[in-house]
C-alpha positions as CSV (number, residue, x, y, z in Angstrom):
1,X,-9.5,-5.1,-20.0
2,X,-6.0,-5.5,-19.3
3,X,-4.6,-2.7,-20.8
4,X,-7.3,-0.4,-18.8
5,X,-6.0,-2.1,-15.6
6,X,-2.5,-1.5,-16.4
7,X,-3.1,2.4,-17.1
8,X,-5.0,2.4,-13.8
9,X,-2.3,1.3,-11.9
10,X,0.2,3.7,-13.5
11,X,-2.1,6.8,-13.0
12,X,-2.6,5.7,-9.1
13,X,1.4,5.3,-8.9
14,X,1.7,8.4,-10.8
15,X,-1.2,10.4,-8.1
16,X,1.0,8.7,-4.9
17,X,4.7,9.9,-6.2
18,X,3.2,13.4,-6.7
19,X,1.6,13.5,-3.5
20,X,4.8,12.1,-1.6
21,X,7.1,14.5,-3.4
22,X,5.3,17.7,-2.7
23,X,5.3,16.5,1.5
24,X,8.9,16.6,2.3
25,X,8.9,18.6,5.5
26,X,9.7,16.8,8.5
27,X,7.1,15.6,11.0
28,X,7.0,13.7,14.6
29,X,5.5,10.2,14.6
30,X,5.0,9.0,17.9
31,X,4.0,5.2,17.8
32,X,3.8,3.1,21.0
33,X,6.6,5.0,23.2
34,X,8.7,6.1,20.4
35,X,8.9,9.1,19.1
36,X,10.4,9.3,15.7
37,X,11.2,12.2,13.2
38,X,11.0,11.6,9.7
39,X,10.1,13.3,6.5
40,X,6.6,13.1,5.7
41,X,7.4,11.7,2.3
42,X,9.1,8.2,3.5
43,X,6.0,8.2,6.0
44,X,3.4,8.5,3.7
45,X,5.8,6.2,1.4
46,X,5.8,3.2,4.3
47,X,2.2,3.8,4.6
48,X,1.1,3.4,1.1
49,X,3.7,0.1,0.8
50,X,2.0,-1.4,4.3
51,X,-1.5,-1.1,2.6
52,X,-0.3,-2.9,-0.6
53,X,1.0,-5.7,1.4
54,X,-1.7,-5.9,3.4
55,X,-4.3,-6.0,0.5
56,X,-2.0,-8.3,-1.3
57,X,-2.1,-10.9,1.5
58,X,-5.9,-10.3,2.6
59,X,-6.3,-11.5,-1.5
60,X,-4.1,-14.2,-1.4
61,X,-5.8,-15.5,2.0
62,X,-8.9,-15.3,0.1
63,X,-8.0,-17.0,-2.7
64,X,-6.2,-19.8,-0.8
65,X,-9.8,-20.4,1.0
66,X,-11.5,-20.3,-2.7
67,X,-9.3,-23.1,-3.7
68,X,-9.6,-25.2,-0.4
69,X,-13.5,-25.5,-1.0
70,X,-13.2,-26.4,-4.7
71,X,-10.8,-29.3,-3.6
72,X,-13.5,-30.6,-0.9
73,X,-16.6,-30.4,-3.7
């Protein structure tokens, strides 16, 4: 089981380098009132990392509550 995770995670790495690589041309990314231009590569970069942290701490929240009701039983 662990090794199938572990290739998992490599292939979905491997699928978001190739995807980030072949968008490099430069796009506008308005958010609030900024306008920013960036290539579309570091955005979809930033994006992918802001979803990993996210689901990282939505876990780690979940767990934390997991562990505060076995203390109370």
């Amino acid at each position: 089981m662990k090794n199938f995770k572990t290739i998992t995670i490599a292939v979905v790495i491997l699928l978001v380098l190739i995807v980030i690589l072949q968008n490099t041309q430069a796009v506008e990314t308005k958010f609030l009132f900024v306008t920013v231009t960036m290539p579309r590569a570091f955005l979809l970069m930033m994006t992918f990392l802001f979803g990993f942290i996210a689901g990282l701490l939505i876990k780690l929240r979940l767990e934390g509550k997991k562990t505060k009701k076995t203390k109370i039983d």
